[in-house]
C-alpha positions as CSV (number, residue, x, y, z in Angstrom):
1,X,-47.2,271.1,91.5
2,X,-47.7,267.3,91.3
3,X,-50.5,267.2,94.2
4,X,-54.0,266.0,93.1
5,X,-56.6,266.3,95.7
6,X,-58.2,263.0,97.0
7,X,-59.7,261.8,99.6
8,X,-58.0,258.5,98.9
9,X,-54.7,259.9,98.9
10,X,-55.0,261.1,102.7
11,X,-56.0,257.9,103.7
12,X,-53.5,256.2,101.7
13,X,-50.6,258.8,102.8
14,X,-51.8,258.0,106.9
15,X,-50.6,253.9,105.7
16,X,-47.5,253.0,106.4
17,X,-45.3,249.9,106.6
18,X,-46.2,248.8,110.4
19,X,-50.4,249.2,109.7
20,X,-49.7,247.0,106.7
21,X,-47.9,244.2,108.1
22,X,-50.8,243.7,110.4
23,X,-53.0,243.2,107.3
24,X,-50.4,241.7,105.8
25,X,-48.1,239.4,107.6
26,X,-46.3,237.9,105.1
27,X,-45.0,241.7,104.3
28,X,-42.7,242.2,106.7
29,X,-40.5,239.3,105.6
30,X,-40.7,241.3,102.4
31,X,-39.4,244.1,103.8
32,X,-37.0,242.3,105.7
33,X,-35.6,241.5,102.5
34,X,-32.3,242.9,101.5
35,X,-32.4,244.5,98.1
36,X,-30.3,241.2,96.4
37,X,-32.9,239.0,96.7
38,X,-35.6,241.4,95.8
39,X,-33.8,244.3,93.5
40,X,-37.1,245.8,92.5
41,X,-39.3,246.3,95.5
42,X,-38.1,249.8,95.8
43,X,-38.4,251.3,92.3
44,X,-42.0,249.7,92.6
45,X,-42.6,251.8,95.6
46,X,-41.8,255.1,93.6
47,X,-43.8,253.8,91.0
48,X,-46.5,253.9,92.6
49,X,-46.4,256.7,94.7
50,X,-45.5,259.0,91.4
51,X,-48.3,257.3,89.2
52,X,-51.0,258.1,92.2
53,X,-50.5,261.6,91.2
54,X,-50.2,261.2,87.4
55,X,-46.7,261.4,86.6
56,X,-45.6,258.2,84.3
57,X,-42.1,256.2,85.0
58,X,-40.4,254.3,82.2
59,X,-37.8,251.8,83.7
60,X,-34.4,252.0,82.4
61,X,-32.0,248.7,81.3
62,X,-29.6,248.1,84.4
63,X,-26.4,248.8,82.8
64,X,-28.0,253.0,82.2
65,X,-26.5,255.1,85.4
66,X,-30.6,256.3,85.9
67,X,-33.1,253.7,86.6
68,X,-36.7,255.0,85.4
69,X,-37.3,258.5,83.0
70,X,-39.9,260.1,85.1
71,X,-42.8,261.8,82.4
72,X,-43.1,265.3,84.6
73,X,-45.1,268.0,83.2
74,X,-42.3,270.1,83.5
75,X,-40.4,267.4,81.7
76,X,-38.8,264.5,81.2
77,X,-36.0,263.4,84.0
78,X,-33.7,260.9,84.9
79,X,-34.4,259.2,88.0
80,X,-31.8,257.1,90.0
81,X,-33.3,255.4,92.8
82,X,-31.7,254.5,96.1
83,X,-32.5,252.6,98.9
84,X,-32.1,251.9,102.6
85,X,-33.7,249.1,104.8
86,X,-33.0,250.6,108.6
87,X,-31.8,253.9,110.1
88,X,-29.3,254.2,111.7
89,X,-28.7,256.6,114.8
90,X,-32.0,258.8,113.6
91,X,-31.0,258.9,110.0
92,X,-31.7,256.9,106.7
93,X,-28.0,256.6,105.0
94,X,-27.8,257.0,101.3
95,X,-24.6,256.5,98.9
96,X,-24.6,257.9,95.7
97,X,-22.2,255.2,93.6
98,X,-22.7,253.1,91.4
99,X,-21.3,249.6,90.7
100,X,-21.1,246.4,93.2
101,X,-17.8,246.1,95.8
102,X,-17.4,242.9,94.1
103,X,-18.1,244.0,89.9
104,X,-15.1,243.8,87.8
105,X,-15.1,247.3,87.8
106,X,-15.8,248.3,91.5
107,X,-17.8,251.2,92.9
108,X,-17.6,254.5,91.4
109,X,-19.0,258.1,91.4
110,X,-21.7,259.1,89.2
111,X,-21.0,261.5,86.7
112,X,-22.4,265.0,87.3
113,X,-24.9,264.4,84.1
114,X,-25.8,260.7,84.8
115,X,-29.5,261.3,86.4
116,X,-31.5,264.3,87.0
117,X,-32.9,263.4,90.6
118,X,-32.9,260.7,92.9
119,X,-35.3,259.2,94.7
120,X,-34.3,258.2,98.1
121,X,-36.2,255.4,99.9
122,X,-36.7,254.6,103.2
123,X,-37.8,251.0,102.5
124,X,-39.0,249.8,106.2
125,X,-41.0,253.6,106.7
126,X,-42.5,253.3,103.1
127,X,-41.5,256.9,102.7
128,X,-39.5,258.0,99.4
129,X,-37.5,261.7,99.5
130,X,-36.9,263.4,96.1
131,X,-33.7,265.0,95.6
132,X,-31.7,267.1,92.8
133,X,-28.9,266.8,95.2
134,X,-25.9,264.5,93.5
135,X,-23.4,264.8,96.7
136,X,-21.8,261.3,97.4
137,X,-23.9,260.9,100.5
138,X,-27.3,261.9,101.4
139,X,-29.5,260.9,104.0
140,X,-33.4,261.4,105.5
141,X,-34.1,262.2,109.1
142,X,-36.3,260.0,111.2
143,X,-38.3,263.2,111.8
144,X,-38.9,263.5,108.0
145,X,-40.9,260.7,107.4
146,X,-44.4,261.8,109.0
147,X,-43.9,264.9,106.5
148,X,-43.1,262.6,103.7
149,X,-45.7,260.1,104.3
150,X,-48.3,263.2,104.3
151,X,-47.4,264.8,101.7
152,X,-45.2,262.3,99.0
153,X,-44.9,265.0,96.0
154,X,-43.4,268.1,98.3
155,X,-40.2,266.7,98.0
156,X,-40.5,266.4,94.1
157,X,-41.9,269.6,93.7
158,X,-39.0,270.8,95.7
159,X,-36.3,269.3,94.0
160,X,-37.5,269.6,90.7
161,X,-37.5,273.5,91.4
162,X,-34.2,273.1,92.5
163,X,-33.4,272.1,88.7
164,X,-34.7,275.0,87.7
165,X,-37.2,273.7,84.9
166,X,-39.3,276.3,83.4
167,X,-43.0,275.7,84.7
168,X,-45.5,274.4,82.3
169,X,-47.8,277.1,80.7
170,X,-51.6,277.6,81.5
171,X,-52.7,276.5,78.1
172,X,-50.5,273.1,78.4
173,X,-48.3,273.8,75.7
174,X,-44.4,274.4,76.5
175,X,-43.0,277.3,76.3
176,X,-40.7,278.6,73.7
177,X,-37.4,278.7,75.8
178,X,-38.0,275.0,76.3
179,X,-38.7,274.4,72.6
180,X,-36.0,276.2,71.1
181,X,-33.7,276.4,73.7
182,X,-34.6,280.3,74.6
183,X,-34.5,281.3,71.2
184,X,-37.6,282.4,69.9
185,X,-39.0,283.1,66.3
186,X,-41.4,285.4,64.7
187,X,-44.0,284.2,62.4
């Protein structure tokens, strides 16, 4: 479980993208921004919401099918991260390809061992879903976001449970079926 308490973290969790562009007005043209001009906003925003409860990102060179390794107790994954500026009748659309319309090469599927999870963000809610799901399209329910906003890491912890990883032990070493891949060895 990723969850730390704080008392910051409610507070910060109750922010979203509307309270801050009245602190802020120069944000919402930042938002407004379609991810050309500003490629990085949304890996930023999963930063940050993964390092506020400990877990480290390393960002991957562009031409990797993942974009960040993701330092998880339970170990280290392969994050691709996706985006989406509006919804669109109640839902946040996601497509799972890679490469540009335009690229010499095109658009294409991802290969079924290219990332681990992927992080889906709703970029105008500030609200990022965790999946281990790799079907072609994906998408995040207007009605999700409160429950994403309140509580970033349940979708994480989900999906990373959906991979099946073997829990860390109480003493923080790893186990021996991570270590030897299940085979273990007397001493």
């Amino acid at each position: 479980d990723c969850r730390a308490p704080s008392a910051r973290l409610s507070r910060v969790s109750q922010v979203n993208s509307g309270s801050l562009c009245c602190l802020f007005p120069w944000l919402q043209s930042f938002l407004d921004l379609e991810p050309p001009e500003n490629p990085g906003r949304f890996k930023h925003l999963v930063d940050s919401i993964l390092l506020r409860f400990g877990i480290y990102t390393s960002q991957l060179p562009e031409m990797l099918p993942a974009d960040r390794i993701v330092y998880h107790p339970r170990g280290e994954l392969r994050l691709q991260v996706k985006t989406c500026c509006r919804d669109r009748n109640g839902f946040f659309h996601f497509n799972l390809s890679k490469g540009y319309h335009r690229s010499p090469t095109g658009v294409k599927r991802y290969e079924t061992d290219d990332f681990d999870l992927v992080a889906l963000v709703a970029l105008s809610e500030n609200a990022v879903k965790f999946s281990a799901s790799k079907q072609g399209g994906q998408r995040i329910a207007i009605s999700e976001i409160q429950a994403l906003r309140a509580d970033p890491c349940a979708s994480l912890d989900q999906a990373i449970d959906d991979l099946s990883l073997a829990r860390p032990s109480t003493n923080g070493l790893m186990s021996a079926s991570l270590l030897n891949d299940g085979d273990t060895h007397e001493q």
